[in-house]
N, C-alpha and C positions, 0 to 999 in steps of 0.2 A: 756816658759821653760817647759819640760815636768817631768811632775810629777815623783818621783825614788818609781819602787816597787820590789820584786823580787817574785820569785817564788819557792816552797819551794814543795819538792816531796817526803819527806821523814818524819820525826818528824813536822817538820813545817805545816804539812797539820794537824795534830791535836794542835785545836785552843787553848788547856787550856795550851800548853807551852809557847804561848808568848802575848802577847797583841798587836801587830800590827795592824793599824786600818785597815779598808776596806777591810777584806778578800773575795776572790771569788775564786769559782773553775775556773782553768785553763785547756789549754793541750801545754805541749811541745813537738814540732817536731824536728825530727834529733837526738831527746836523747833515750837512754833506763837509768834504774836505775841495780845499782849492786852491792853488797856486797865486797868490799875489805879491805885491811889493809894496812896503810899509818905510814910507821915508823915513826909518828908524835902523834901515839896515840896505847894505848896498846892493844888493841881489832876492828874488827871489824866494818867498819863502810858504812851507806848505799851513792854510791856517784851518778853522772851521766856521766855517759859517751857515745860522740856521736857514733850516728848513725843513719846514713840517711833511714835508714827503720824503725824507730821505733817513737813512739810517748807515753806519759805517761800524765795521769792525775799528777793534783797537786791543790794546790793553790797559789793563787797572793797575795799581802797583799801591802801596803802604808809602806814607810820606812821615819817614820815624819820629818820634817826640812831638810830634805835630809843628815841626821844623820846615814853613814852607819857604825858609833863607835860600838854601841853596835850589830849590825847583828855578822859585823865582829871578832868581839872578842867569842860570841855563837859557828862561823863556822870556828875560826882560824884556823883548818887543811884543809881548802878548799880554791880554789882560786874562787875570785868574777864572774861570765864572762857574756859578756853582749848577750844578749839572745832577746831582743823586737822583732825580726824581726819571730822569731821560735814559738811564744807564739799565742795561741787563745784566747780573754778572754772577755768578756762580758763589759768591760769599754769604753766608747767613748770619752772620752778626751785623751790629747798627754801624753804617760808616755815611761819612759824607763823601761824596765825590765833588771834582772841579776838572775844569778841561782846559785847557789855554786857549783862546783864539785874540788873533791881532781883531783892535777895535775897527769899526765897520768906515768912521771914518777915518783911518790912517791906511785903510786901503786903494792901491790903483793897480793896473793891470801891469806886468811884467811885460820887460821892452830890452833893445836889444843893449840897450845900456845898463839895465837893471833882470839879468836871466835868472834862470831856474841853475841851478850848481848840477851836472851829472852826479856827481860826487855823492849830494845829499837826497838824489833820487836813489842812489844805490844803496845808500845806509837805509834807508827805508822801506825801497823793498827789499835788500837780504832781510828784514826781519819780517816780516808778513811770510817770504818764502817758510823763515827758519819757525812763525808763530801759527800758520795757516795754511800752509803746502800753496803748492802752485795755485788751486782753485782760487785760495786766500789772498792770493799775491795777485793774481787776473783781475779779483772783484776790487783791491786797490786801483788796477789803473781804472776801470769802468766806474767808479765810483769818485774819481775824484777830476775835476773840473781842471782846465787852463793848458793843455798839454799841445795847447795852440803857439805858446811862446817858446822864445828862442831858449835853445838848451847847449851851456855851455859845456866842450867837452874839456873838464878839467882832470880827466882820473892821471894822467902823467905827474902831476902836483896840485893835490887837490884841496882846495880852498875850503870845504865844509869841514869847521874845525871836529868832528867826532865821527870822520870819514873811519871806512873802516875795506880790508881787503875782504874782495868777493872770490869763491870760490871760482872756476872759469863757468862751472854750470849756470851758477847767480849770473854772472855777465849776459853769456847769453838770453837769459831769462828776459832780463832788463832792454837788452839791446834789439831783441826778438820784436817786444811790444812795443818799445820803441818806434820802432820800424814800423809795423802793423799802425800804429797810431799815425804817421806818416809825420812824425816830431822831427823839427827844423834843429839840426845838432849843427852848433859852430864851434869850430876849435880855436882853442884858448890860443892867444898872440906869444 
């Protein structure tokens, strides 16, 4: 029976929001990553969706007992999908892989009522910085789509429940491309 892991290309790649055992860097084929809003949640949120030209880092991680209770309920606005055959990863024993992505149609575009959290852009990339060095964390922003919508600045009290503090180099990191991207930051009321 093959091992249940999933692969996580978003918050999930920084290690301090979850404790799943055996994490390793991954690459998914046929996915890119992208910013949308799933009227299942009231902001912004980063999903995957396919496509055959595109591939994204991430990481793998063990889903113990083959308990996918607790993933599921973390990712409830997304659906599970099984994914093993699109995944690279450094493990040699038999496992199935799954990725989350919000369904195709619960998707629409992030607006300024519905933005991107700074918050959960910073848990995401401190972990590509902390899982892939800067290069790793560069090829996150160019690789992932929508950084055309409004970004809200909440790091003063920050709404992404498994926000986490950035070191001041991470800040800059984030706030650098940020910039470079020429992303519409609005601060929180």
């Amino acid at each position: 029976m093959a091992d249940p892991y999933f692969f996580g290309y978003g918050s999930l790649v920084n290690l301090a929001t979850h404790d799943f055992p055996d994490p390793r860097p991954a690459r998914l084929k046929g996915w890119r990553r992208a910013w949308k809003h799933t009227d299942l949640r009231p902001v912004a949120f980063l999903t995957a969706v396919p496509d055959a030209n595109s591939e994204i880092e991430g990481m793998i991680a063990h889903v113990p007992k083959n308990d996918w209770a607790a993933l599921d309920e973390r990712e409830w606005a997304y659906d599970r999908v099984p994914a093993t055959h699109s995944i690279s990863h450094p493990l040699t024993h038999d496992v199935e892989i799954a990725v989350y992505a919000v369904p195709h149609e619960r998707h629409s575009e992030p607006t300024d009522q519905h933005p991107l959290l700074l918050s959960y852009i910073d848990v995401v990339v401190q972990g590509y910085l902390r899982a892939f060095g800067e290069e790793g964390a560069e090829r996150f922003f160019t690789t992932t789509e929508g950084w055309d919508a409004p970004i809200l600045n909440d790091r003063a009290e920050p709404r992404y429940p498994r926000h986490q503090q950035l070191k001041p180099d991470e800040t800059r990191f984030v706030d650098d491309r940020l910039q470079h991207l020429s992303a519409t930051i609005v601060n929180a009321q």
